[in-house]
C-alpha positions in Angstrom: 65.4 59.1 -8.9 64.7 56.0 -10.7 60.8 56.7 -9.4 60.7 59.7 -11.0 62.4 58.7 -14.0 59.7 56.0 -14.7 56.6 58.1 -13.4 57.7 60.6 -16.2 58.2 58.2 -19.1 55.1 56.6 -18.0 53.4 60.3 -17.9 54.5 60.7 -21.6 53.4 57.6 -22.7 49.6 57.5 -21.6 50.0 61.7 -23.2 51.5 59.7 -26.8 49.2 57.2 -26.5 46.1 59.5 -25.7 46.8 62.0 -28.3 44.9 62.2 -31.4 42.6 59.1 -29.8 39.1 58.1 -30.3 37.6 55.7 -28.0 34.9 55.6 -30.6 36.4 54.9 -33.2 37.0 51.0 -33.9 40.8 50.2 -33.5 41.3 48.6 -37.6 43.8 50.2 -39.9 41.5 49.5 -42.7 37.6 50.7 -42.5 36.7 47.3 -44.4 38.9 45.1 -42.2 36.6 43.3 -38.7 38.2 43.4 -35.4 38.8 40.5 -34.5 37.6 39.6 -30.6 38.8 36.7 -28.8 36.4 35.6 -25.8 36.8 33.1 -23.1 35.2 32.5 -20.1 36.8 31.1 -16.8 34.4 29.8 -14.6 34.8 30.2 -10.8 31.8 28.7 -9.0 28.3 27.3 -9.9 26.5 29.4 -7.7 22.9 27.9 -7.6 20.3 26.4 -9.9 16.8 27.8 -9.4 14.4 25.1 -11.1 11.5 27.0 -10.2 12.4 30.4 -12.3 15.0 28.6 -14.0 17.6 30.5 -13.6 21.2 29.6 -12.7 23.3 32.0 -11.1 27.4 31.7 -11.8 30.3 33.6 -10.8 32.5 33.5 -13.9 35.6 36.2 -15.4 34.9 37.3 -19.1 38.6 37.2 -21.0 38.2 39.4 -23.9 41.6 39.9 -25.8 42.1 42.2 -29.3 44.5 44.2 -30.7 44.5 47.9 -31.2 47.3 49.3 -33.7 47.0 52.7 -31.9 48.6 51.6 -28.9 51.7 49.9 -30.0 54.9 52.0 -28.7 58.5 51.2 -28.6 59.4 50.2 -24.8 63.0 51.3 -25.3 62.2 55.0 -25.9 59.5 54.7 -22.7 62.2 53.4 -20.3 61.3 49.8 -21.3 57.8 49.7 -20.0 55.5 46.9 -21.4 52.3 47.6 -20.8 49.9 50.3 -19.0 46.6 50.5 -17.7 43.5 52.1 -18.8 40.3 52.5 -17.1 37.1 50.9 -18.7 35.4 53.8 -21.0 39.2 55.4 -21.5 39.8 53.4 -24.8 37.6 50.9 -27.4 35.9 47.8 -26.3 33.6 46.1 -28.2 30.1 45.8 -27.1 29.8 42.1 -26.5 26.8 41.2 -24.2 25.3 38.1 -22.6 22.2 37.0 -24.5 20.3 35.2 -22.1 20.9 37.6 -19.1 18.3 38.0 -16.3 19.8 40.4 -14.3 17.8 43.5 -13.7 21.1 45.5 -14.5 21.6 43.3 -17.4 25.5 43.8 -18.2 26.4 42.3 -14.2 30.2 42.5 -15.1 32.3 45.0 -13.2 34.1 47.5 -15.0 38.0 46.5 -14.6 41.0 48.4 -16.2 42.0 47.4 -19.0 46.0 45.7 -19.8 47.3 47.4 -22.8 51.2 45.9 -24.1 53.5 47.5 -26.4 52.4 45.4 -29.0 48.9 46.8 -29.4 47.3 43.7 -27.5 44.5 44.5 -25.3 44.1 42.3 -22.2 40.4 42.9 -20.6 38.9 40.5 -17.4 36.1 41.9 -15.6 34.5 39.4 -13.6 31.1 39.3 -12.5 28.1 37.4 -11.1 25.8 36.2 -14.1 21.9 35.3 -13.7 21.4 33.3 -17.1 18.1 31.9 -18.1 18.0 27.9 -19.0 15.2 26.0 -19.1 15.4 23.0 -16.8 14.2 19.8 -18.1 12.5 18.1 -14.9 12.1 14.8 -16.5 14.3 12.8 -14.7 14.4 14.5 -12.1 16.6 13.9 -9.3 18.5 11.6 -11.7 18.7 14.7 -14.3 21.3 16.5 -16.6 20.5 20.4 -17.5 22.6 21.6 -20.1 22.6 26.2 -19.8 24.5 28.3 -21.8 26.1 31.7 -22.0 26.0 33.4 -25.2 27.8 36.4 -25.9 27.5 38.5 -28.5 28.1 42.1 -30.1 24.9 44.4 -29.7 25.4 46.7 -32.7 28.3 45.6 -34.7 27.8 42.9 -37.1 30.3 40.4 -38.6 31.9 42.8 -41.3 33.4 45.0 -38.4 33.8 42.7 -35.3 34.3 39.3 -35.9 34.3 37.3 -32.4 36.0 34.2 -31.9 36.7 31.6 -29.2 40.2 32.0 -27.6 41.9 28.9 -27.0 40.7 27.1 -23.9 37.4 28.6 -24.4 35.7 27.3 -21.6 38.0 27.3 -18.4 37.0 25.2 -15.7 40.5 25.2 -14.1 39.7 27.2 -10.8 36.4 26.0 -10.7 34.6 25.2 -6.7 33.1 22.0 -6.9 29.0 22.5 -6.0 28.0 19.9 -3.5 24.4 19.7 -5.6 25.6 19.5 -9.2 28.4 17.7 -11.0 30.7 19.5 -13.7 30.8 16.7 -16.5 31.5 18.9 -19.3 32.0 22.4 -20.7 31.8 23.0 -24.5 31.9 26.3 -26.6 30.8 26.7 -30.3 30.9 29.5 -32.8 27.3 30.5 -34.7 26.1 33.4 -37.4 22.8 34.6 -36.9 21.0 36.6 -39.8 18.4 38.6 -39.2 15.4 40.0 -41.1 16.3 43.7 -40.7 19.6 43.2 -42.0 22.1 40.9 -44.3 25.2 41.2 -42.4 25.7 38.4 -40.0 26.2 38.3 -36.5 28.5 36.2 -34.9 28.0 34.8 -31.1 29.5 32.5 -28.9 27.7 29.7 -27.1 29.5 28.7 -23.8 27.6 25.1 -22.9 27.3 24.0 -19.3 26.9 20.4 -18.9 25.6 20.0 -15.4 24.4 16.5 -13.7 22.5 16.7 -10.6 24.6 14.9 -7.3 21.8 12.6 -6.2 22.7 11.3 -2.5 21.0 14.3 -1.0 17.4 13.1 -3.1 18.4 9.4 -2.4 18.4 9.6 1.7 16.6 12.5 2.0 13.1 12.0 0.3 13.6 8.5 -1.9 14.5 6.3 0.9 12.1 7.8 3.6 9.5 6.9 1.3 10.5 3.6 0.1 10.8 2.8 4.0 7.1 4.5 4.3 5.4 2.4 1.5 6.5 -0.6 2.5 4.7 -0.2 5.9 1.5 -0.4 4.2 2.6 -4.3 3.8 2.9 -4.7 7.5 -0.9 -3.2 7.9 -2.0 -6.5 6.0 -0.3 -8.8 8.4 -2.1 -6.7 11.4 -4.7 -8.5 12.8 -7.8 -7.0 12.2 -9.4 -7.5 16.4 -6.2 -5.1 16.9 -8.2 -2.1 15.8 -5.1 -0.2 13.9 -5.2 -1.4 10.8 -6.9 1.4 8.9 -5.2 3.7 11.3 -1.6 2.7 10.0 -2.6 2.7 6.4 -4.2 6.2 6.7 -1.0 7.4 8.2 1.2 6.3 5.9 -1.1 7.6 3.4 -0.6 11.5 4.9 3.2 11.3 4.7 3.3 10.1 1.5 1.4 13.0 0.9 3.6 15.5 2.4 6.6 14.0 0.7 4.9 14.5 -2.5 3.9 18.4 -1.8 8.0 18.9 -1.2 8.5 17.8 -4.5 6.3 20.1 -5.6 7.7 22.6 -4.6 11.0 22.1 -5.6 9.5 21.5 -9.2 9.5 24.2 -11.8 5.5 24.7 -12.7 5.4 23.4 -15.8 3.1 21.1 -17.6 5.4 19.5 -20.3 6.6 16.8 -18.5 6.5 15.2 -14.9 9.3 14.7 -12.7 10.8 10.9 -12.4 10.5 11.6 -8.5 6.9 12.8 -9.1 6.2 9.6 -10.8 7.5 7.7 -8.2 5.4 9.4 -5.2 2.6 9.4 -7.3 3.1 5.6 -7.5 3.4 5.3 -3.5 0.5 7.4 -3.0 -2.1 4.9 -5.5 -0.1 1.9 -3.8 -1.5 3.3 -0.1 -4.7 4.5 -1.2 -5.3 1.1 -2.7 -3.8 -1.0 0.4 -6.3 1.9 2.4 -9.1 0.7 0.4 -8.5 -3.0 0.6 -8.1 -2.5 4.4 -11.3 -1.3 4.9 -13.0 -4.1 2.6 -10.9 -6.5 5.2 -12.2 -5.1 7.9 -15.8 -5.1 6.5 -15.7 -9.2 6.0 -14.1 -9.3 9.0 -17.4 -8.0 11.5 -19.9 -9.7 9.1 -22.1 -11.8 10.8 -24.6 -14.5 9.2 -27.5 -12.2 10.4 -26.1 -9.2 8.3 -24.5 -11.1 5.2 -25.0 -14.2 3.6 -22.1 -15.6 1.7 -22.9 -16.0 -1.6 -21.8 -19.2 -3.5 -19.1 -17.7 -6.1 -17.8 -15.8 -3.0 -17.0 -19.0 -0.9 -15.8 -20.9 -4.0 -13.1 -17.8 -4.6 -12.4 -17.3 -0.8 -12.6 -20.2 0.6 -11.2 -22.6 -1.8 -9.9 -21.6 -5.0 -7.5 -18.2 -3.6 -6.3 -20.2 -0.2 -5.6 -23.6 -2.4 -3.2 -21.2 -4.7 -1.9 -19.1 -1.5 -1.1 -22.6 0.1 -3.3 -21.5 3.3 -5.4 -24.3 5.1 -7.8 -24.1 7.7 -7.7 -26.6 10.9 -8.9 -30.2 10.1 -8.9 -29.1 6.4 -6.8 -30.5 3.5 -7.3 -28.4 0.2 -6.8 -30.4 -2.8 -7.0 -29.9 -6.7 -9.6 -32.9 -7.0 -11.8 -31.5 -4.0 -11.9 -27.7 -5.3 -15.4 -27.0 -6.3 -15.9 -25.2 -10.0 -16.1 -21.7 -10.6 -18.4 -21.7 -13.5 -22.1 -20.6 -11.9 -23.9 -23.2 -13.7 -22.6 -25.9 -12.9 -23.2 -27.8 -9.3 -21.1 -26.8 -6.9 -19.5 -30.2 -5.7 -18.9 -31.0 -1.9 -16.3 -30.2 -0.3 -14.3 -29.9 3.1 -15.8 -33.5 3.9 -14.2 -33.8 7.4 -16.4 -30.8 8.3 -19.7 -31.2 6.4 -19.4 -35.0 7.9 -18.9 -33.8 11.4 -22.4 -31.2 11.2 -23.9 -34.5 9.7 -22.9 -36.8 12.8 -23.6 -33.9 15.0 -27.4 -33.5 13.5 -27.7 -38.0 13.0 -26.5 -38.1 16.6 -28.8 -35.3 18.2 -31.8 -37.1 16.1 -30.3 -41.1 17.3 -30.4 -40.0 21.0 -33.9 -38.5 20.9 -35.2 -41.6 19.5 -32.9 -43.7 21.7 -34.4 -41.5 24.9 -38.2 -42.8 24.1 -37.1 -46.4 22.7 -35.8 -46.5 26.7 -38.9 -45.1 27.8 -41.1 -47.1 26.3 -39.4 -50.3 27.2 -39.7 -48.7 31.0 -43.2 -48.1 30.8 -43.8 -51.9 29.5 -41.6 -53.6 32.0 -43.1 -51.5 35.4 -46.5 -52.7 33.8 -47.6 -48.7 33.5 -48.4 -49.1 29.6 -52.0 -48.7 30.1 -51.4 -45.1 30.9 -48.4 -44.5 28.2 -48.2 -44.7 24.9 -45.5 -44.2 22.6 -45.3 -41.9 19.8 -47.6 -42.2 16.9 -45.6 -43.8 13.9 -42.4 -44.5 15.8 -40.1 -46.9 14.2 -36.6 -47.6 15.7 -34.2 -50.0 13.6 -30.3 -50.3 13.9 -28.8 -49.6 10.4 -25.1 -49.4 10.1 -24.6 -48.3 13.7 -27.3 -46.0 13.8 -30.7 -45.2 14.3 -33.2 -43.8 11.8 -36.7 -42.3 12.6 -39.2 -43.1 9.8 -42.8 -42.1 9.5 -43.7 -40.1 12.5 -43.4 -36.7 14.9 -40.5 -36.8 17.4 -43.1 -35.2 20.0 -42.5 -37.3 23.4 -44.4 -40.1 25.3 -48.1 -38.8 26.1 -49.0 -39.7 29.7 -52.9 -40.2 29.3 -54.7 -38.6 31.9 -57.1 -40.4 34.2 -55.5 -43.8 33.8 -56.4 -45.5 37.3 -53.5 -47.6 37.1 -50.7 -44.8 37.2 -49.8 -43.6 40.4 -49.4 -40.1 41.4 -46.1 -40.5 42.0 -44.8 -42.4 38.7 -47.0 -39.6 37.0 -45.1 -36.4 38.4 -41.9 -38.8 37.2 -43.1 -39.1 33.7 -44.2 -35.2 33.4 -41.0 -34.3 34.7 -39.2 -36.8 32.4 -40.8 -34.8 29.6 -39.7 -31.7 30.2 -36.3 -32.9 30.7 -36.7 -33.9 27.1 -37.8 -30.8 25.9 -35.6 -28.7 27.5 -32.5 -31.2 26.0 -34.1 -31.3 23.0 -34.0 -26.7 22.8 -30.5 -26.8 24.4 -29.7 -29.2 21.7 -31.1 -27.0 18.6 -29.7 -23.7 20.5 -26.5 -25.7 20.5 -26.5 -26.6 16.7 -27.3 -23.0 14.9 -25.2 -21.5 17.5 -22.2 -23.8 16.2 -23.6 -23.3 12.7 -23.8 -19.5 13.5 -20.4 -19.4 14.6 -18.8 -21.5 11.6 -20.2 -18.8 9.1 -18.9 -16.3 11.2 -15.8 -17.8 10.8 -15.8 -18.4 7.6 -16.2 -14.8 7.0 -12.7 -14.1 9.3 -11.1 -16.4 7.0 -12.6 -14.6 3.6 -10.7 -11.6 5.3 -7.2 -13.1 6.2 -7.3 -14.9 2.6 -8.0 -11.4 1.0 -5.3 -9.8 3.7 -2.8 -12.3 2.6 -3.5 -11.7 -1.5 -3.3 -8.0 -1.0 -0.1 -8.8 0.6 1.3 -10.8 -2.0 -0.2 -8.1 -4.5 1.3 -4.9 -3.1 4.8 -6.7 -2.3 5.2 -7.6 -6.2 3.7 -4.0 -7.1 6.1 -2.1 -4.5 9.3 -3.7 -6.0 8.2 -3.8 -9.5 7.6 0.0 -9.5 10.7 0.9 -7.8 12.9 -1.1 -9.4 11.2 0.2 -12.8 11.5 3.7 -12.0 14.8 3.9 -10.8 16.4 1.8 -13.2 14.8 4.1 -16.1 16.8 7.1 -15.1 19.7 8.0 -17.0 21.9 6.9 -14.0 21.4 6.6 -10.4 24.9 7.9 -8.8 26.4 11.6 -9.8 
């Protein structure tokens, strides 16, 4: 009974309230009088951020409140009901409309009913999934803050007859999903008037600001890391020895991931020219840093193979590499003290001093020594031939001079060809003479193993010297990169507007 009772003053109510009513017709008692709109938006869930198209998709309910002074009724005479429901079309709404839609439908709200109260208010939430268009600033991207908007505003009715305003709590963030990419700083709303050219009235809108700052542990393990970790093995391919034959092999790997990391970035970039990603900055920076080390290994490896029949080390060359670079990079050779005093100078016209003594002496006492003994070998000779009594057939070199001068012997004024046996000489034996032949040809053949010995040894030092050109430019680009890779990290991270979201 009481079912009935309320189905019929509910009955006569939507007849009362439907009689004589315009859904046209814009719910003011006075024509001159606005209706006044309240608007607020409750945001459920930050759906995604497409940086590419830039477009941000949101799931958000539209509360729209007004009042209409043809729906008021006295609840007592309707057995005490407050409020009814109409369907969306049944009665006035205003037109209100989200500016910066994308949607191909573009209204993407769903048509609710509408809460009408005694009182005239007019309660409407239709909820809906919005596609708004924002332009992402990549700048600083990862460590970057976007900042979209919805703005809603009447299509056809200007200030003078709908006057829209913010309701209180404008921007509702309340039963709002955390997103696991972007953090929810801040939500503003703001009021504007727009005039336009076609007309003097203004319109009003409503500017619903989403303050969004990008979550950046995903970017931070996931690309930045990887490729700080990748970079620095370009410092381990200057401590490779080059005879291990994978130095240029590491470097040009390193060089190819670098690269891939760099085309996921862009991707994941918008296409636009107006600025270049932070992250894009930093890859690029990686990617000259290998290409560089990938150069410099390759001129490492090219000093390395020289060989003093190739290359000839030029004299600036040796004073940079050999003296000037390892005295500063504290790196010595065997048997060799560097010392400021010792270092030769750099300008070209200016004598090049001598240096590396201990060496130079011991190439010195090598070629004194070789020239003492040959000397010493026919001085013995000689005094052979004179004490067997066999001088008549031997003669000693033309010119040869021996005197002992401060523990050593020095040939003055003559060949260094052997004793001559003179042929026919009836006092030499056949015997003593096959000696004496062979005797020479012992000499000779000392005296070529000798020489062989020498530019082989000199051969081998100026190959050497060209190994150690190589490890003292491996160890510089070491030193070089090492300040580079940390000085560019540390630069470009600690530019961005803040590193943890």
């Amino acid at each position: 009974m009481n079912r009935c009772s309320a189905s019929y003053h509910e009955r006569r109510l939507y007849e009362d309230l439907m009689r004589d009513y315009n859904n046209l017709e814009r719910p003011v008692a006075n024509h001159s009088h606005p209706v006044t709109v309240y608007l607020k938006v409750s945001l459920q869930q930050l759906i995604d951020v497409d940086e590419k198209n830039q477009i941000v998709f949101v799931n958000a309910w539209l509360d729209y409140a007004w009042n209409d002074y043809k729906l008021r009724w006295d609840k007592d005479e309707y057995g005490n009901i407050t409020d009814v429901r109409f369907p969306a079309g049944k009665i006035w709404k205003p037109d209100v409309l989200l500016y910066n839609s994308v949607d191909s439908s573009f209204d993407s709200t769903y048509p609710t009913n509408m809460v009408v109260y005694h009182t005239g208010d007019v309660t409407w939430v239709p909820p809906g999934i919005f596609k708004i268009s924002c332009k992402i600033d990549i700048k600083w991207f990862p460590f970057d803050e976007q900042r979209c908007f919805f703005k809603f505003g009447s299509w056809t009715y200007d200030g003078f007859k709908l006057d829209l305003q913010p309701a209180k709590g404008g921007f509702d963030i309340s039963e709002y999903l955390p997103n696991g990419e972007w953090a929810l700083p801040m939500t503003t709303v703001s009021r504007s008037e727009k005039f336009y050219d076609c007309c003097p009235e203004p319109y009003p809108d409503l500017t619903f600001y989403l303050h969004m700052r990008r979550r950046t542990l995903y970017y931070g393990f996931n690309l930045i890391m990887p490729c700080i970790l990748t970079t620095t093995m370009t410092l381990l391919g200057f401590t490779l020895p080059p005879d291990a034959g994978e130095k240029i092999t590491l470097q040009i790997t390193v060089l190819l991931s670098i690269c891939f990391f760099l085309s996921i970035v862009s991707e994941m970039s918008p296409p636009t020219s107006e600025a270049v990603p932070l992250l894009g900055i930093f890859f690029s920076c990686c990617m000259i840093v290998v290409t560089a080390s990938t150069v410099f290994t390759v001129y490492v490896l090219n000093l390395h193979y020289r060989t003093p029949e190739t290359h000839e080390m030029g004299t600036t060359t040796r004073t940079l590499l050999l003296y000037w670079v390892p005295y500063f990079l504290k790196m010595e050779r065997p048997g060799i003290h560097l010392t400021w005093e010792s270092l030769p100078s750099l300008l070209p016209c200016s004598k090049p001093k001598r240096h590396s003594e201990s060496l130079i002496r011991n190439v010195k006492e090598t070629e004194n020594g070789s020239r003492a003994s040959s000397l010493e070998v026919e001085r013995r000779m000689h005094q052979y031939i004179t004490a067997t009594g066999l001088s008549n057939g031997i003669y000693p070199p033309h010119g040869v001079k021996t005197v002992l001068s401060n523990g050593g012997l020095i040939h003055q004024n003559g060949d260094q060809s052997p004793p001559q046996i003179k042929s026919g000489s009836p006092s030499l034996e056949p015997a003593q003479q096959a000696q004496l032949l062979l005797l020479q040809r012992i000499y000779q053949e000392l005296k070529s193993i000798t020489k062989r010995m020498i530019e082989a040894e000199r051969e081998g030092d100026q190959s050497n010297n060209w190994k150690f050109a190589a490890m003292v430019v491996d160890r510089l680009c070491l030193y070089i990169f090492t300040v580079f890779i940390v000085a560019s990290v540390l630069g470009i991270l600690l530019s961005a507007p803040y590193l943890i979201a």
